[in-house]
KEKOL-452637 format. One record per residue (C-alpha): residue in three letters; x, y, z. Coordinates in Angstrom, 1 decimal. Example, Ala and Ser with C-alpha at 12.3 -4.5 7.8 and 13.67 -1.06 7.14 Angstrom:
2
R     r        u        v        w
R   ALA     12.3     -4.5      7.8
R   SER     13.7     -1.1      7.1
END
This chain:
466
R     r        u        v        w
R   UNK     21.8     -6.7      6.3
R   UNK     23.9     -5.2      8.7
R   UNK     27.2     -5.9      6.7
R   UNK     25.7     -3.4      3.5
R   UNK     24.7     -0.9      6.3
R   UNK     27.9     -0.7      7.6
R   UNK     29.6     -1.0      3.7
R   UNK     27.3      1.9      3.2
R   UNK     28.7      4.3      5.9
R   UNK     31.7      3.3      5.2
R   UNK     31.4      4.6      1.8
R   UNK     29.7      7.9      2.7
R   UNK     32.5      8.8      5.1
R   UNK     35.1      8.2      2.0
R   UNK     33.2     10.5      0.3
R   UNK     33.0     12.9      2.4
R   UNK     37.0     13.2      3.5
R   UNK     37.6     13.1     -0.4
R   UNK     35.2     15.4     -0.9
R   UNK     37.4     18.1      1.5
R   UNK     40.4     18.0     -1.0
R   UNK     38.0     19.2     -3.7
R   UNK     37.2     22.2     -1.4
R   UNK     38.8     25.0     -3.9
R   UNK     36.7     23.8     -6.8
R   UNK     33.9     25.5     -8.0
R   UNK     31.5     23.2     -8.0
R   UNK     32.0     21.4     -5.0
R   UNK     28.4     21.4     -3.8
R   UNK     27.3     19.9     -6.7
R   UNK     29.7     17.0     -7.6
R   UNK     29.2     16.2     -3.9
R   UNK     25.5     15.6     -4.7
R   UNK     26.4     13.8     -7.7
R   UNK     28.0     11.3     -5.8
R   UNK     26.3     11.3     -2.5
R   UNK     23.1     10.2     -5.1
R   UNK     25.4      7.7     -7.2
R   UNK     26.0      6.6     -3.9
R   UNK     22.2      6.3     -2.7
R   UNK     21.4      4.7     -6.0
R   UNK     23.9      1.9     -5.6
R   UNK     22.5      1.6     -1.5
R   UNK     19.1      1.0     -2.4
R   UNK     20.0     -1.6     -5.3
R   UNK     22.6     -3.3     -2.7
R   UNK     19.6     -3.0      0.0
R   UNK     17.1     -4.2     -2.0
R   UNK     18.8     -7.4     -3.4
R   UNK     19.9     -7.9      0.2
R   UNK     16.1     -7.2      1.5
R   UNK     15.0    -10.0     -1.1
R   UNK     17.7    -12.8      0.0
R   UNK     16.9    -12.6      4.0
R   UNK     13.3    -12.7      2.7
R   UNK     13.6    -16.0      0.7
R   UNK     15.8    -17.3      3.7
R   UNK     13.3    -16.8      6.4
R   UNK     10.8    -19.0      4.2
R   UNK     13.2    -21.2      3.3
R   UNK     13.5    -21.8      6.7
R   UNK     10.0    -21.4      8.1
R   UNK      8.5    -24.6     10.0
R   UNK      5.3    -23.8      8.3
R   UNK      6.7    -23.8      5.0
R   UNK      8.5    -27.3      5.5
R   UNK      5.2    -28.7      6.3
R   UNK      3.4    -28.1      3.5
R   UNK      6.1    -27.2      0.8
R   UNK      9.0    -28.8     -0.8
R   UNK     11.7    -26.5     -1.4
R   UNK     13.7    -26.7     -5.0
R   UNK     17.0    -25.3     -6.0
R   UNK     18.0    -21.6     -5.1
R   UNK     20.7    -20.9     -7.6
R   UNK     19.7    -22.5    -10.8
R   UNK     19.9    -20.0    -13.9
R   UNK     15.8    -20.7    -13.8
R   UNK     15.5    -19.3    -10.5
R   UNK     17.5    -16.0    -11.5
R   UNK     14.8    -12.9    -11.9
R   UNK     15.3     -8.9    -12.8
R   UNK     13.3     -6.5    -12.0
R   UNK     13.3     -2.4    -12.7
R   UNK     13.7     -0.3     -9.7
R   UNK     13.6      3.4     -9.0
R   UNK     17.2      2.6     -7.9
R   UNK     18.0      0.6    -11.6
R   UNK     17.2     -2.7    -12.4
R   UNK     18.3     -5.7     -9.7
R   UNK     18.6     -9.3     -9.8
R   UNK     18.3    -11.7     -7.4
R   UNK     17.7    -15.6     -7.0
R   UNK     15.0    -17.8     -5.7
R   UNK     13.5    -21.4     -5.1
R   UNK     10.8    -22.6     -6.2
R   UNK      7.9    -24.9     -4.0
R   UNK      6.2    -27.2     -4.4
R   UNK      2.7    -28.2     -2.3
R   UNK      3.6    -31.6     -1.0
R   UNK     -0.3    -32.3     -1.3
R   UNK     -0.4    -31.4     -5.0
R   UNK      2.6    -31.7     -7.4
R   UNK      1.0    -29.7     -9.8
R   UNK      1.1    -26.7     -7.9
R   UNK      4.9    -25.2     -7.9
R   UNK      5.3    -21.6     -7.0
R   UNK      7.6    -19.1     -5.7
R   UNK      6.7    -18.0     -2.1
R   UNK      9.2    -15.2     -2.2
R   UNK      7.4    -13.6     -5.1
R   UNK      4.0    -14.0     -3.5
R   UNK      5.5    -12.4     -0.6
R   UNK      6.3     -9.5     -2.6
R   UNK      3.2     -9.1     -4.6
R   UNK      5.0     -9.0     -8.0
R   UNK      3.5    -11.3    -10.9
R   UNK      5.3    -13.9    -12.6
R   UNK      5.7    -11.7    -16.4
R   UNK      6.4     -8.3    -14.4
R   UNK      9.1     -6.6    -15.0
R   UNK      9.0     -3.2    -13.5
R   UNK      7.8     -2.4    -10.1
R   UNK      4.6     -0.7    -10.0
R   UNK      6.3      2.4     -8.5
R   UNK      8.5      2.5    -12.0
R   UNK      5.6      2.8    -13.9
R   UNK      4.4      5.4    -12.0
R   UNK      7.4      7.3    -12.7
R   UNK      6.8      6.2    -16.4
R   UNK      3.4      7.6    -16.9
R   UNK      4.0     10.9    -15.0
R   UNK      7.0     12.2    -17.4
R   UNK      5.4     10.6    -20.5
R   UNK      3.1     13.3    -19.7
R   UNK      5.2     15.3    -19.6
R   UNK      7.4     15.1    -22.4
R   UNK      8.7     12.2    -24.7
R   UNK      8.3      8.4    -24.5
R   UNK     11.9      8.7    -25.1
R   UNK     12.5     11.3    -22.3
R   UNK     10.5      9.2    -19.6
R   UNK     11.9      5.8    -20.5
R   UNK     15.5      7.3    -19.7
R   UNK     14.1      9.2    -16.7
R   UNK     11.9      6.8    -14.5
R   UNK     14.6      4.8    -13.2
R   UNK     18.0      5.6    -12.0
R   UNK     20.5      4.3    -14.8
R   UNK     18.1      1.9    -16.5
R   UNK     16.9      3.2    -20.0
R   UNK     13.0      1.5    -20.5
R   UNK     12.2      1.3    -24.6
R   UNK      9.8      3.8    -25.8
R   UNK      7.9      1.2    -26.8
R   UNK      7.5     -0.5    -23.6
R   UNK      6.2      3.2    -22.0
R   UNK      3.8      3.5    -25.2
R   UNK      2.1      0.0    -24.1
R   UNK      2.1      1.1    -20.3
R   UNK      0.4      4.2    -21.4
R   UNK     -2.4      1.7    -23.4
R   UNK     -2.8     -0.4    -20.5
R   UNK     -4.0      2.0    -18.2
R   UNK     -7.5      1.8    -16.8
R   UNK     -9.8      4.7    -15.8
R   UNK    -12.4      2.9    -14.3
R   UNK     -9.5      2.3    -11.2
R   UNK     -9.9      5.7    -10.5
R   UNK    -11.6      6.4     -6.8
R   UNK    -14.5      8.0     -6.5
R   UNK    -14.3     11.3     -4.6
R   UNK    -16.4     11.6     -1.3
R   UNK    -17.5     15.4     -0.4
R   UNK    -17.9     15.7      3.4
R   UNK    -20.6     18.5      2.4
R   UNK    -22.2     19.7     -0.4
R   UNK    -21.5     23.1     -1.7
R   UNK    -24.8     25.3     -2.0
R   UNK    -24.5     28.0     -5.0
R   UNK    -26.7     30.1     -7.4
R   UNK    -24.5     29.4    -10.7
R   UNK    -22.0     27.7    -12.2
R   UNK    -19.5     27.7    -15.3
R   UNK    -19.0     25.3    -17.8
R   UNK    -16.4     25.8    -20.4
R   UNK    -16.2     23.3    -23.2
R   UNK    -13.8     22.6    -26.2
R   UNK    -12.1     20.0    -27.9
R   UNK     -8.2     19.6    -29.5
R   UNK     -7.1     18.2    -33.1
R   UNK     -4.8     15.7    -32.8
R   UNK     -2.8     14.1    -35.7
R   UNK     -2.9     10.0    -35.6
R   UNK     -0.3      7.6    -37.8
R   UNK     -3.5      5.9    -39.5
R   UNK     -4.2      9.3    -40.7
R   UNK     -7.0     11.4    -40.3
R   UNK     -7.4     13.4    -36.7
R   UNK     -8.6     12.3    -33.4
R   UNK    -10.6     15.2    -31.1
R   UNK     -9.8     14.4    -27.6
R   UNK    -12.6     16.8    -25.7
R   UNK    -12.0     18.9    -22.4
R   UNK    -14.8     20.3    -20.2
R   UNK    -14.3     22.5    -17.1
R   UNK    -16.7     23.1    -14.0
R   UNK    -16.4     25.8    -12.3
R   UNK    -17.9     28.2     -9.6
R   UNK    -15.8     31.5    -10.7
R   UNK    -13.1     33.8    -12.8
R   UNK    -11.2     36.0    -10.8
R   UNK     -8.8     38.1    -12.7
R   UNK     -8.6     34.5    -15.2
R   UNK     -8.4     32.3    -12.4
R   UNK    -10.8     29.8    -12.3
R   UNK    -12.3     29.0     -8.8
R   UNK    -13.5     25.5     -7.8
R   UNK    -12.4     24.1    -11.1
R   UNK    -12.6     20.9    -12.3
R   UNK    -12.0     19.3    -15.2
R   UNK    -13.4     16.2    -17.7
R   UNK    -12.9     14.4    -21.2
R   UNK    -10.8     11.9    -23.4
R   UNK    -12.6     11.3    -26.6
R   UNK    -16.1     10.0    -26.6
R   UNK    -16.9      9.2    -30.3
R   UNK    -20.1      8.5    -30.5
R   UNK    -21.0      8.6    -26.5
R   UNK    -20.9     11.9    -26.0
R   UNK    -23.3     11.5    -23.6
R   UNK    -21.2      9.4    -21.2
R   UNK    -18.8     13.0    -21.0
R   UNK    -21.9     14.2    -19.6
R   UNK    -23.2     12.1    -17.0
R   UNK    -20.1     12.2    -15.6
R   UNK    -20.2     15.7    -15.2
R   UNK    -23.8     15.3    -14.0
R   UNK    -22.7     12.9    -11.9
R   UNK    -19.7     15.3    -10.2
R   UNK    -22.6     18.3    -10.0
R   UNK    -24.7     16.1     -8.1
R   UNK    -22.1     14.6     -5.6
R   UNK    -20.4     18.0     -5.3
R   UNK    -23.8     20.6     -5.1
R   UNK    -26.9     21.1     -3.5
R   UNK    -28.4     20.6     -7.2
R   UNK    -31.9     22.4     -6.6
R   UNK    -30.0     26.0     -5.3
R   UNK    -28.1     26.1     -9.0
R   UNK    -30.3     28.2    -10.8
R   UNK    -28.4     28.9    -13.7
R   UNK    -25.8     26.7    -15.2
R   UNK    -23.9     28.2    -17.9
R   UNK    -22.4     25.8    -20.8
R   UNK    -20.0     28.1    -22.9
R   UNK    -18.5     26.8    -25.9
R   UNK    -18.1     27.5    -29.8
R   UNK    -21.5     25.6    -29.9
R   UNK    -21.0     22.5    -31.3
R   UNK    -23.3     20.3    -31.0
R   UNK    -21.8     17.6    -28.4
R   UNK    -21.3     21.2    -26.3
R   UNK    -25.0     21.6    -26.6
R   UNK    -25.7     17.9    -25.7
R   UNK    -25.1     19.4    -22.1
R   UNK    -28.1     21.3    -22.0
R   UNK    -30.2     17.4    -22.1
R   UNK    -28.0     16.6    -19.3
R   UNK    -27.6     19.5    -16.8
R   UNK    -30.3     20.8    -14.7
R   UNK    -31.4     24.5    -15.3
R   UNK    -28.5     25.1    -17.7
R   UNK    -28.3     27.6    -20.8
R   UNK    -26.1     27.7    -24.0
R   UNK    -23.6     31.0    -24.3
R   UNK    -21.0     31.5    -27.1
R   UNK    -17.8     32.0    -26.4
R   UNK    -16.8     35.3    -27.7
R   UNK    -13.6     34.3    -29.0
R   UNK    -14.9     32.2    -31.6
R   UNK    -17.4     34.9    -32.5
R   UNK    -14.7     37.3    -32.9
R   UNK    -12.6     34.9    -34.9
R   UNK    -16.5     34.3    -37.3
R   UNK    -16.6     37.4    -37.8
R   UNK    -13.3     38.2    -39.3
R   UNK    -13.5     35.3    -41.1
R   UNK    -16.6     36.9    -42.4
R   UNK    -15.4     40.3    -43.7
R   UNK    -11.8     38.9    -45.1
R   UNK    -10.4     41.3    -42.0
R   UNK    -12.3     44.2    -43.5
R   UNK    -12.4     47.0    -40.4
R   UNK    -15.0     48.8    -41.3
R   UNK    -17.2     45.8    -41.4
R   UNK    -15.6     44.2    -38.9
R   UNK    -17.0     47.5    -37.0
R   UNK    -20.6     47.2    -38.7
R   UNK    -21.7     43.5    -38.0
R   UNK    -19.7     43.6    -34.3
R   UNK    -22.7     46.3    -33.8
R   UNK    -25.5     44.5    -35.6
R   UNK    -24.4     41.2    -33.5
R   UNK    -24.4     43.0    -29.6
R   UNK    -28.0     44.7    -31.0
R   UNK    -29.0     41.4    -31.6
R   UNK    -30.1     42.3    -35.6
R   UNK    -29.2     39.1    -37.6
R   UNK    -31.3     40.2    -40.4
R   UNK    -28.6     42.9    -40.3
R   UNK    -25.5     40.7    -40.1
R   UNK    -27.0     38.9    -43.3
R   UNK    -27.7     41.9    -45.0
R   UNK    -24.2     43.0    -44.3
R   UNK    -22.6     39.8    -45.4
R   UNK    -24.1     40.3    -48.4
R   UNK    -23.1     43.5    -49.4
R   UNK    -19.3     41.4    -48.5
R   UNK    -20.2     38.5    -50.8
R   UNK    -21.1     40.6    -54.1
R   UNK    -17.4     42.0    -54.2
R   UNK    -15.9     38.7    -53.3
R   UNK    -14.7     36.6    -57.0
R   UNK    -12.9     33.8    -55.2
R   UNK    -14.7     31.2    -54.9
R   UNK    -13.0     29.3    -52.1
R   UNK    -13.3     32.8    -50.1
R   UNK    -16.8     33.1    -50.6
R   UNK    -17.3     29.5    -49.1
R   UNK    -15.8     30.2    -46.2
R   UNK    -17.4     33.4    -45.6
R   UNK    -21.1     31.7    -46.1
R   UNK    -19.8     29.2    -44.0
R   UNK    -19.0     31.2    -40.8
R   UNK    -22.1     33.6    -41.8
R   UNK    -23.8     30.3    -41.0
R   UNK    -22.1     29.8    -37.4
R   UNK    -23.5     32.8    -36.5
R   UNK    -26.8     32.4    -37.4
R   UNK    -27.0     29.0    -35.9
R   UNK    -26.2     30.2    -32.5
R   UNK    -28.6     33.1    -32.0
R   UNK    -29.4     31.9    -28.9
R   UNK    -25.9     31.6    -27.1
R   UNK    -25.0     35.0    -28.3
R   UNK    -28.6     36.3    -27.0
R   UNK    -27.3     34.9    -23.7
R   UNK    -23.8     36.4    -23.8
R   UNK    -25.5     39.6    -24.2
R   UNK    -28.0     38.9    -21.5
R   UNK    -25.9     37.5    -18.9
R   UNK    -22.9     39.3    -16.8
R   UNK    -20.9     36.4    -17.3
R   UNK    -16.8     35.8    -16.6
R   UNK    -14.6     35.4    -19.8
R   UNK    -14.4     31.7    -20.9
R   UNK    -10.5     30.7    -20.9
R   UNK    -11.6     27.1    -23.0
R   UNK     -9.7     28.0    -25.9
R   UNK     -6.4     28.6    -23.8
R   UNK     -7.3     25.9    -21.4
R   UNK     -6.8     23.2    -24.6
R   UNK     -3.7     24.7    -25.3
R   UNK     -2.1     24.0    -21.6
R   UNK     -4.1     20.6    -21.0
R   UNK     -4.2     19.0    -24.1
R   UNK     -1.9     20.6    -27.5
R   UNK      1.1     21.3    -25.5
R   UNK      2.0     17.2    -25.3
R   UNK     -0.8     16.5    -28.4
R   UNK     -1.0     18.3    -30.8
R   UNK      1.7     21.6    -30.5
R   UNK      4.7     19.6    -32.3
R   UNK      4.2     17.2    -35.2
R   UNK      3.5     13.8    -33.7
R   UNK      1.4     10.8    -35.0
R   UNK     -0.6      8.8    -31.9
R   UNK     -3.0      6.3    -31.7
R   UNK     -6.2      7.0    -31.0
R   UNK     -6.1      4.6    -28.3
R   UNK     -3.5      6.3    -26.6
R   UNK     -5.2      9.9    -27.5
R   UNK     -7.5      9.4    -24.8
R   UNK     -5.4      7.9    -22.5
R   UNK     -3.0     10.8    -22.7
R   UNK     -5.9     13.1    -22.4
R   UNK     -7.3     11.7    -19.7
R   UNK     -3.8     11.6    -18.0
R   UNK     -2.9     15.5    -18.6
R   UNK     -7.0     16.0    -17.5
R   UNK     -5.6     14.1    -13.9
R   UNK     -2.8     15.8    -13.6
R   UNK     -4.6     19.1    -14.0
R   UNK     -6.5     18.6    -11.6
R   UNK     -4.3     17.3     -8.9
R   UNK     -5.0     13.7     -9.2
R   UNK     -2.7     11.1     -7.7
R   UNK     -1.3      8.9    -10.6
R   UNK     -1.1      5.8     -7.9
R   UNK     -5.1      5.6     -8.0
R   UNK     -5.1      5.1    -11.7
R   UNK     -2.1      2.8    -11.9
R   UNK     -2.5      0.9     -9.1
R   UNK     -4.6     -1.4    -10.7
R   UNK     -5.5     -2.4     -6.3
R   UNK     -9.4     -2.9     -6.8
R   UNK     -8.7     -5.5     -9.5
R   UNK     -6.4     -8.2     -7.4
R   UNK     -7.7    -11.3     -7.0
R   UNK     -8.6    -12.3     -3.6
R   UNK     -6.4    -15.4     -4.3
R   UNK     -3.3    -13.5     -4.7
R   UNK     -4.0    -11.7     -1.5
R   UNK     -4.8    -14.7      0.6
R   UNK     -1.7    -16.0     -1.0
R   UNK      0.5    -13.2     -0.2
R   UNK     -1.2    -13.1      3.2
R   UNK     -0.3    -17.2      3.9
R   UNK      3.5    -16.5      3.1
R   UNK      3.9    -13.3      4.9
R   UNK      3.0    -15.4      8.0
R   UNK      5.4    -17.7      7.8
R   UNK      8.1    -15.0      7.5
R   UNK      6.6    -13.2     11.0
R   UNK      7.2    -16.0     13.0
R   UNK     10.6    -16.9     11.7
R   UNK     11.4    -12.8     12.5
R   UNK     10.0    -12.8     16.3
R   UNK     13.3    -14.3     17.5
R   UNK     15.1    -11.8     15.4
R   UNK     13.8     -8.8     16.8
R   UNK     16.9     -7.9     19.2
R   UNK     18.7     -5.0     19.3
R   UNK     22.2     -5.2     16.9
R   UNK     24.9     -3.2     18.0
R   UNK     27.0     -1.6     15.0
R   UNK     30.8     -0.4     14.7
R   UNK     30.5      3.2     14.3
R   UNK     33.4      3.6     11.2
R   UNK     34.2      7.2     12.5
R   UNK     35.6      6.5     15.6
R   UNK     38.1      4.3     14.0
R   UNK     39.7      6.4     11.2
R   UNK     37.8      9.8     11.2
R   UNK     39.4     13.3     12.0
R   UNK     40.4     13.8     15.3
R   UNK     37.9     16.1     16.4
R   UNK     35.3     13.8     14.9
R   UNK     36.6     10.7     16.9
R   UNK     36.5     12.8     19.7
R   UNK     33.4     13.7     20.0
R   UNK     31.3     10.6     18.9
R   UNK     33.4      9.0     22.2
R   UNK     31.8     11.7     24.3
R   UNK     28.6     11.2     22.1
R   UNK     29.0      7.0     23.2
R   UNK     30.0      7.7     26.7
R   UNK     26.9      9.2     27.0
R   UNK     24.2      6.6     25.3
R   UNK     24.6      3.1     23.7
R   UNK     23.6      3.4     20.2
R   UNK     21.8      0.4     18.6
R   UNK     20.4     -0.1     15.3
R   UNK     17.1     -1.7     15.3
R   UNK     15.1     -3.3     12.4
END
């Protein structure tokens, strides 16, 4: 190990004194860091490989291991493995064992060692990296992006993205509960395009306890798609008030939404709660209604706030008897209809002095900008695993507690791991001197360099420890 440190520093310091001739260009700085990070890159593959070898050795060697295993051939093209690193992709050998009490059971310790399973072939770390730029931008973009100079097919981050499991996600404990009067729940859902055809409506919900100047305060957010189990959206969000509030202080609970009817499921499912329209889908109704006419536009906007729908209909009316086109006059009836199916949440946006609902724009940052905003075809498998993604990331979720898959290890594998890491600690406790290092500087840096790292050894030993 020491050999690649010292190959290491040697490099950096070449670097460096050609970097000085390349003073007078322009972009200096930034071809330095170009480098310096090629440089890095290539370290951490070197050190890795290196890490991997000393490893196997130490088993190999391990008075444990001889009792109870049989050691096979390190070099065979069998034994080779690659693997995907943040630093590229590295390969390295290994033997195999074999339990001297059972023939049948042949294994390689290193692995174990490692944790990594016997089909993986990117470290979990990668996929992190993966999944975090997927959501982002393309499959394309993060298969070229996760790791340094490797590119990962599209198709390959599209099955990593299917693979991933909710249900790993850790609960949240709340040290105390918050006690408040109301809250806010904004509700709506995106229309994605899928290659089967047809559309796929991935739903978003947001708690929350304020809107200050369109900042939402003590948000957080919920949904995928739940077709057909709608109600599962909301237990969870009863589930979050109930961990996160004193439930009995919330007297009013305000569900805003266009009205649909999974919004209004909400009402079954959350104490004390009330239904309110969101007025930007009553505005866009009532456009719809008048064909963009402004003096009726003017008219039923009135009738609506003095809560007259005998009014609006009588007004629509008047609309419909100059209307020929048929298609028109469908869609006119049609949103005539919206509104007077949700009397009740415009009564209460009248009613209440409530903050403006941001749903609408919420879908449009959360969900449609990697969805829906540019002409893609999905799965809908991988709808709501993107939309629950984006929904973490929005609110400030670590990616690790999704991906690593940690509560589903078998206790095998860990007792495994566990038995082999032993035998490397005792083969390492006679290793655990100091190792003294050349220092490269003192033997062909600049003068005033040399100079002082001889006052800076005069004054201390340095040893490298590990």
């Amino acid at each position: 190990m020491e050999i690649i440190i010292q190959h290491f520093l040697e490099k950096v310091i070449n670097l460096k004194k050609e970097s000085l001739k390349k003073l007078n260009n322009i972009n200096f700085l930034s071809d330095l860091t170009d480098n310096l990070n090629s440089q890095l890159m290539e370290f951490g593959r070197e050190f890795t490989v290196n890490y991997l070898n000393e490893l196997e050795e130490l088993i190999y060697k391990s008075r444990e291991r001889k009792e109870k295993y049989i050691s096979y051939q390190k070099d065979s093209e069998a034994n080779h493995r690659k693997l995907i690193t943040i630093f590229g992709e590295i390969e390295f050998s290994r033997r195999y064992y074999q339990e001297k009490e059972n023939n049948e059971n042949k294994e390689y310790l290193l692995d174990k060692a490692i944790g990594i399973s016997e089909n993986q072939r990117m470290l979990i770390n990668v996929e992190e990296n993966l999944l975090e730029l997927a959501s982002i931008k393309s499959y394309e973009f993060a298969g070229k992006k996760a790791a340094y100079d490797t590119i990962i097919s599209k198709e390959t981050v599209k099955n990593k993205l299917s693979e991933l499991d909710f249900s790993n996600k850790i609960k949240e404990n709340y040290e105390e509960k918050k006690e408040l009067p109301r809250l806010y729940i904004q509700a709506d859902e995106d229309h994605v395009a899928l290659q089967s055809g047809g559309i796929a409506m991935p739903r978003l919900v947001t708690v929350f306890e304020d809107n200050i100047n369109g900042k939402l305060i003590g948000k957080k957010k919920f949904g995928g798609i739940y077709n057909g189990k709608i109600d599962d959206l909301w237990e969870e969000i009863a589930t979050y008030l109930e961990d996160r509030y004193v439930t009995k202080k919330l007297t009013d609970v305000f569900i805003i939404g266009d009205g649909a009817s999974w919004i209004q499921t909400g009402i079954e499912w959350i104490l004390n709660s009330k239904y309110v329209s969101d007025t930007f889908h009553i505005n866009k109704a009532i456009v719809a209604m008048t064909g963009g006419n402004k003096e009726y536009i003017s008219k039923i906007r009135e009738a609506i706030f003095e809560l007259d729908f005998a009014k609006v209909k009588e007004l629509e009316y008047e609309i419909l008897a100059e209307e020929m086109n048929f298609s028109k006059r469908k869609s006119m009836e049609k949103n005539l209809n919206y509104i007077l199916n949700i009397q009740e949440g415009i009564k209460n946006s009248i009613k209440y002095d409530l903050p403006g609902c941001s749903a609408e724009s919420d879908v449009s940052h959360v969900l449609s900008d990697r969805l829906s905003s540019r002409p893609l075809g999905w799965s809908k498998e991988n709808v709501d695993k993107m939309a629950r993604l984006r929904i973490a990331r929005a609110n400030g979720e670590n990616i690790r507690l999704i991906t690593r898959n940690e509560k589903n290890i078998s206790e095998e594998k860990i007792i495994k791991q566990k038995e082999v890491n032993k035998m490397i600690h005792k083969e390492t406790h006679i290793r655990d001197d100091g190792i003294c290092y050349s220092i490269p500087e003192i033997n062909y840096g600049e003068y005033e360099i040399r100079r002082k790292m001889k006052e800076l050894i005069s004054y201390k030993a340095v040893w490298l420890f590990y």
